[in-house]
C-alpha positions in Angstrom: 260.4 109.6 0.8 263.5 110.0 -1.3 263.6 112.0 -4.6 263.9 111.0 -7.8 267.8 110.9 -8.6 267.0 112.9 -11.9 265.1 115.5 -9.6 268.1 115.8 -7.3 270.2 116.5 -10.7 268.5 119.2 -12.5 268.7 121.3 -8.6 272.4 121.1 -8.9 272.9 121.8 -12.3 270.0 124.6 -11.1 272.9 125.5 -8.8 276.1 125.3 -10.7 274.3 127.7 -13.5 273.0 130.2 -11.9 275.7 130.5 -8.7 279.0 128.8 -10.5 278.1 130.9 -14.2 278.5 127.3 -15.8 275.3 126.1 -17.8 277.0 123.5 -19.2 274.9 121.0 -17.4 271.3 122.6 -18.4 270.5 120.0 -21.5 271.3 117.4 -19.3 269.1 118.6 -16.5 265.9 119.1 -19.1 266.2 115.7 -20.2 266.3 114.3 -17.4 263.2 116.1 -16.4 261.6 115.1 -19.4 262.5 111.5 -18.2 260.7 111.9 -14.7 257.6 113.7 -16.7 257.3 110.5 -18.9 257.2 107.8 -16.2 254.6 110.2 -14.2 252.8 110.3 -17.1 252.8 106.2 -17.9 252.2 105.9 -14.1 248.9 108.1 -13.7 247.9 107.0 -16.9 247.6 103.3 -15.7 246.4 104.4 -12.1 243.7 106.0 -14.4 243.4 102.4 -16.4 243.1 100.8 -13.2 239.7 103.4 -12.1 238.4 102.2 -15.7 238.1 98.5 -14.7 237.0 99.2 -11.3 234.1 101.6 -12.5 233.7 101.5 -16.0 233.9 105.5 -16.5 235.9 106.6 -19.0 238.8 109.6 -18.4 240.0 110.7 -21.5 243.5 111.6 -20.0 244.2 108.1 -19.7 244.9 108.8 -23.4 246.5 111.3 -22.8 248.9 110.6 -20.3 250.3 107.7 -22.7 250.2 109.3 -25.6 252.6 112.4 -23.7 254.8 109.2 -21.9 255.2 107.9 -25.4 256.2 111.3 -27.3 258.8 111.9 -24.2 260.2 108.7 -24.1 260.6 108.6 -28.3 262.2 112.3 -28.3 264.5 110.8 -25.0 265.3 108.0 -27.2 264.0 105.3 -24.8 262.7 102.6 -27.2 261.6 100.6 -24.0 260.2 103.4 -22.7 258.1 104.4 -25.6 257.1 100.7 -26.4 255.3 100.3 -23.2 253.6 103.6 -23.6 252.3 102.2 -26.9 250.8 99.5 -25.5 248.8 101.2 -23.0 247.5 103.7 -25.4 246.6 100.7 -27.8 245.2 99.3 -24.7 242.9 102.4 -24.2 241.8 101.7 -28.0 241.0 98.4 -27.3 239.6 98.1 -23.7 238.3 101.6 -22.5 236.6 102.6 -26.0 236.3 99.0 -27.7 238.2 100.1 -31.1 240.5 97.1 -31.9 241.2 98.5 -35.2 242.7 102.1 -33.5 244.1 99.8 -31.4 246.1 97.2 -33.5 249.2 100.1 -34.6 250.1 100.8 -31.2 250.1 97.3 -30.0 252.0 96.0 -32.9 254.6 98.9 -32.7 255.1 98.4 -28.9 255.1 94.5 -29.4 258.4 95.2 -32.4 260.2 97.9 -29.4 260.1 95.6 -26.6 261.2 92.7 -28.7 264.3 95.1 -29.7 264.8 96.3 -26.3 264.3 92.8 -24.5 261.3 93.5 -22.3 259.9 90.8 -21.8 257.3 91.7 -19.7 255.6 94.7 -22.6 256.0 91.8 -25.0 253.6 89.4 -23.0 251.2 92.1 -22.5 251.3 93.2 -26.1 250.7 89.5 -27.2 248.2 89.1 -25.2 246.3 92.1 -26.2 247.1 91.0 -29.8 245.5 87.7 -29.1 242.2 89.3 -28.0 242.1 91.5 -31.1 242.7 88.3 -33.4 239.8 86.6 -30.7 237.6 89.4 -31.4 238.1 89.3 -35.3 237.4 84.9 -35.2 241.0 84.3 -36.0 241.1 81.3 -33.2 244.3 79.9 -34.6 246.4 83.3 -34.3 244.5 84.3 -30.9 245.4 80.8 -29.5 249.1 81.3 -30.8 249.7 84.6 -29.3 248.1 83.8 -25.9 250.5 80.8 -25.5 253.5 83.0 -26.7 252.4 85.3 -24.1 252.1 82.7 -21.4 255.3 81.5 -22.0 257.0 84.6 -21.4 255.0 85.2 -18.4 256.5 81.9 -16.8 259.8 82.8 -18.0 259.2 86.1 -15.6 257.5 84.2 -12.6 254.4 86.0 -13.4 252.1 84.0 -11.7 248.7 86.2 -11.9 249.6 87.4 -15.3 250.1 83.6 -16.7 246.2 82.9 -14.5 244.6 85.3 -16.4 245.9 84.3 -20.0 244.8 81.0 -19.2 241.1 82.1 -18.9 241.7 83.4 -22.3 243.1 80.3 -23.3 240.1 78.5 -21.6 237.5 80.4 -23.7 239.8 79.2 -26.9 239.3 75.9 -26.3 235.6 76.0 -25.4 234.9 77.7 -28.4 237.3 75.2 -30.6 235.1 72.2 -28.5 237.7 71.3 -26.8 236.1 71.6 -23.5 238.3 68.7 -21.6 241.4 71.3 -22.3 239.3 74.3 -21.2 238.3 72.6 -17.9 241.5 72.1 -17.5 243.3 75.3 -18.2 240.7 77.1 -15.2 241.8 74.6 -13.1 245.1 75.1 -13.9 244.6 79.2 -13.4 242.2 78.8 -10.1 245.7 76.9 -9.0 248.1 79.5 -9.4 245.5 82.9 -8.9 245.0 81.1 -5.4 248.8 80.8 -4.9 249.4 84.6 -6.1 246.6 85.6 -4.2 244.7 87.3 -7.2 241.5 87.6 -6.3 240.8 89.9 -9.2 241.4 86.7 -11.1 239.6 83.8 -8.9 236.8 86.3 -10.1 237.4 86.0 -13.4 237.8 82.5 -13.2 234.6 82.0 -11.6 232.9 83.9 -14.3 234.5 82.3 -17.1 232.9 78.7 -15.4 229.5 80.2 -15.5 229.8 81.6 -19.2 231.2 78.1 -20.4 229.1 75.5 -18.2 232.0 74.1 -16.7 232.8 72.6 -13.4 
């Protein structure tokens, strides 16, 4: 497996310090250390996220993890970095201990970074995580808006799963709003692209969300 570029760096700035005498190259070496410390961090925080929905047992370094990404990535000056980060810690808040209102700062801040840095991607996720707190609070009209900000950017990607499971969101909307023609609609719409995806996780979802709502 090849090594991180950054890794392969800080061994030969290592090397030009301590055999050339020139340490020049040591700042550069930490942060770019720091850099591979914060996307370890982000990663095993969402592996960690991932055991949460599988087993419902809460880790408290999930928190952890993101909170440490985000600190790196803000003192690295990675804006796209530490928006992501955000999210995920605001998405601990919000899925792993139920606390939308701990979760609403770091969800707003990393919905303003990844709007400045043009990631597209943290921003659908943010919305969408925005939308549930707004569902959560009874504000239908601003959970209805985000989710269908969110789900255009996700077709803008090509992010088929991620577009299936905002329209189960959007499905609940509607059936909630009584507008259960559209809500039958939008999971047939999402059993239509989970099945092309392949996201079973979501044809699960789907199925449930037909239950909870007496649909077909």
């Amino acid at each position: 497996m090849t090594r991180d570029i950054r890794i392969e760096q800080a061994g030969l700035h290592y090397e030009t310090a301590v055999f050339g005498g020139d340490g020049s190259g040591l700042t550069a070496a930490e942060r770019g250390l720091d850099g591979v410390e914060a996307d370890l961090a982000l990663a095993r925080g969402r592996v960690l996220h991932a055991r949460f929905l599988a087993d419902r047992v809460e880790d408290p370094r999930e928190l952890e993890l993101f909170e440490r990404a985000a600190a790196f990535y803000r003192e690295l000056g990675d804006a796209r970095g530490e928006g992501e980060a955000l999210f995920w810690a605001g998405t601990f808040h919000q899925v792993v201990r139920g606390d939308a209102a701990a979760a609403l700062p770091a969800l707003e801040r990393a919905l303003a970074l990844a709007t400045r840095t043009g990631d597209l991607l943290t921003m659908s996720y943010a919305l969408r995580h925005l939308g549930i707190a707004a569902h959560i609070t009874g504000d239908l009209a601003v959970a209805r808006e985000r989710l269908e900000e969110s789900t255009r950017l996700r077709w803008e990607l090509g992010f088929l799963p991620g577009v299936a499971a905002n329209l189960v969101g959007l499905a609940h909307l509607a059936a909630q709003q009584d507008r259960r023609e559209d809500a039958a609609a939008l999971l047939a719409e999402a059993t239509e692209l989970a099945e092309t995806a392949e996201a079973a996780g979501i044809l699960r979802q789907i199925t449930e969300a037909r239950k909870e709502l007496a649909l077909p």
